[in-house]
C-alpha positions as CSV (number, residue, x, y, z in Angstrom):
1,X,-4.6,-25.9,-14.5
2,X,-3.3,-23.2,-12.0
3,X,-5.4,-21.9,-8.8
4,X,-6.5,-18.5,-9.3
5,X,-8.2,-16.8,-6.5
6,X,-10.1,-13.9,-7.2
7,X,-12.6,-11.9,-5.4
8,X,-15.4,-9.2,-6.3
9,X,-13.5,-5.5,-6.3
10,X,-10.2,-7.3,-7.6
11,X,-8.4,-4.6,-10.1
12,X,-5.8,-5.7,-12.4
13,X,-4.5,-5.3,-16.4
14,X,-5.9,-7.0,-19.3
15,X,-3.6,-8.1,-21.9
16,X,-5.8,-8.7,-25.4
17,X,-2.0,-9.0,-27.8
18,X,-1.0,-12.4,-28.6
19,X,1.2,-14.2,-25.9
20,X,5.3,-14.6,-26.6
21,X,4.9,-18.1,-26.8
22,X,2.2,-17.7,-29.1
23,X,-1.3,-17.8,-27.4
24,X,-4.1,-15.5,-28.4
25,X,-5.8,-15.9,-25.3
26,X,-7.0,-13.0,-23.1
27,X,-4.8,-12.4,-20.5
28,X,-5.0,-11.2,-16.8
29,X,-1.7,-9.1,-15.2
30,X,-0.9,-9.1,-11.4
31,X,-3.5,-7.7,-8.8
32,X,-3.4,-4.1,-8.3
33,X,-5.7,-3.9,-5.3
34,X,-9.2,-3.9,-4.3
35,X,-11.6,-1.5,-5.1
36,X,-13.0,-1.0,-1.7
37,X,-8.9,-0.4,-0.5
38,X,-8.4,2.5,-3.5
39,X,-7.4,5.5,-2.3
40,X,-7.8,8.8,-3.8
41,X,-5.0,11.2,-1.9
42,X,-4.3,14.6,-3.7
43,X,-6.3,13.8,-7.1
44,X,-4.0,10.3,-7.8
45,X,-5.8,7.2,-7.3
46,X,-3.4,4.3,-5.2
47,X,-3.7,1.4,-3.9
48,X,-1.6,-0.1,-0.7
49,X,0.1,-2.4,-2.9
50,X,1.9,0.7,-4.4
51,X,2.5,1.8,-0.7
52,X,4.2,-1.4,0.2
53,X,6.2,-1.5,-2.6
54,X,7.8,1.4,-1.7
55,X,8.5,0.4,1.7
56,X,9.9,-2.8,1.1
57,X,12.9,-1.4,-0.8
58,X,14.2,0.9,1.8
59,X,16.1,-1.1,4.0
60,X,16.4,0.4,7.1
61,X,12.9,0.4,7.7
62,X,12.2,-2.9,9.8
63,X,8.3,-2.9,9.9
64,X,5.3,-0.1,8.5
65,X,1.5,0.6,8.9
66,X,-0.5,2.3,6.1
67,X,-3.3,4.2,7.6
68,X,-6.0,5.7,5.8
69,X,-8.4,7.9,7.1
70,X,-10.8,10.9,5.9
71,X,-9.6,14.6,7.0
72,X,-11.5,17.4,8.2
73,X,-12.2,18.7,4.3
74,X,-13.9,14.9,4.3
75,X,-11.3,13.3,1.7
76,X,-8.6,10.6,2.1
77,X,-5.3,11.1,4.0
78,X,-2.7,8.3,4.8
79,X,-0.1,8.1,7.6
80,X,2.3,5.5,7.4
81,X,3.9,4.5,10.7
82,X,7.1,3.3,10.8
83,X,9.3,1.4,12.6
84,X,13.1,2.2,12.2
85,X,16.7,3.0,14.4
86,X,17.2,5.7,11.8
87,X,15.2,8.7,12.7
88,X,15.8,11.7,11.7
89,X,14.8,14.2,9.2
90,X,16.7,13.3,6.1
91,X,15.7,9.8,6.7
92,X,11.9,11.3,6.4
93,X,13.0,13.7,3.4
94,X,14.4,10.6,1.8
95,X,11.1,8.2,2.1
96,X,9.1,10.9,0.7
97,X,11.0,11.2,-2.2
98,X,10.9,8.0,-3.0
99,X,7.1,8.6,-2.8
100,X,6.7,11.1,-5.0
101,X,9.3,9.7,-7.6
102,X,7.6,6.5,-7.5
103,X,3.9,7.5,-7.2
104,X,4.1,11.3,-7.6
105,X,2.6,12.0,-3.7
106,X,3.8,11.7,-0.3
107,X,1.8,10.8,2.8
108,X,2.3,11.9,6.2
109,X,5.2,10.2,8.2
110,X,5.8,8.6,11.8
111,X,7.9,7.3,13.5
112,X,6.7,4.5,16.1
113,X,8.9,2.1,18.4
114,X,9.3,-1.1,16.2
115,X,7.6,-3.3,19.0
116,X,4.8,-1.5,18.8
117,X,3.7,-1.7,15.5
118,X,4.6,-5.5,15.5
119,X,2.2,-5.6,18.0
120,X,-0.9,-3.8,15.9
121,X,0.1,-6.1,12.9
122,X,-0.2,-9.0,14.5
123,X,-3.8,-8.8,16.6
124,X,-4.4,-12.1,18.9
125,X,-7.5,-12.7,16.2
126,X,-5.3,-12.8,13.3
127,X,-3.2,-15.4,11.6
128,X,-1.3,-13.0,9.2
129,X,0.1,-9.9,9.6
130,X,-1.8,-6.6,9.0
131,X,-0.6,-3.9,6.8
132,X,-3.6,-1.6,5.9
133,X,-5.9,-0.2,8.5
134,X,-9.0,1.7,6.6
135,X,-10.5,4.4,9.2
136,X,-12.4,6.3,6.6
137,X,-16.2,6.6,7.0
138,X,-18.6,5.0,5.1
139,X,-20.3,7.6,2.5
């Protein structure tokens, strides 16, 4: 029996078809995100597991920080900090449109030293590595 580890908020697919290998079963698809980590930037609803993927197939960037906060106008905006050798502004025109051909938007971009954001994934508190820092306010 495999371990599946769920919690309340999880959002992901529902398959009702029949299986390949011939189960009629319902069936669950991969984890999209949380509901209390969806963020609604410019009228399209993400989540930072759409973020990430993005990231993590441009290779010159050597660590990132998604941040999520609310504006002035009181709605979401996300910076994502990132650590790289290769700054310059078609490096920036190139990650954001990769954002906006993968998930049709592109958030704000920084450039931080890489050391430093090692440093804000990795608090002394934590055992894993933080990606996501959620600085909205509470409604």
């Amino acid at each position: 029996m495999p371990l599946l580890r769920f919690k309340t908020g999880d959002v992901c697919y529902h398959f009702e078809e029949p299986c390949s290998c011939g189960r009629n079963s319902l069936r669950l698809g991969p984890i999209l995100g949380r509901k209390g980590q969806m963020i609604k930037y410019k009228g399209t609803t993400l989540y930072p597991a759409a973020l990430y993927d993005v990231l993590e197939n441009i290779p010159e960037i050597k660590n990132y920080i998604v941040e999520v906060y609310t504006n002035t106008i009181g709605t979401d905006d996300i910076r994502i900090l990132i650590g790289t050798t290769n700054e310059n502004e078609y490096f920036i025109k190139r990650i954001k449109d990769l954002f906006r051909s993968k998930i049709r938007v592109a958030p704000d971009i920084v450039f931080e030293p890489a050391e430093l954001i090692a440093k804000k994934q990795m608090p002394p508190t934590s055992r894993k590595v933080i990606k996501f820092f959620d600085y909205r306010e509470v409604k």
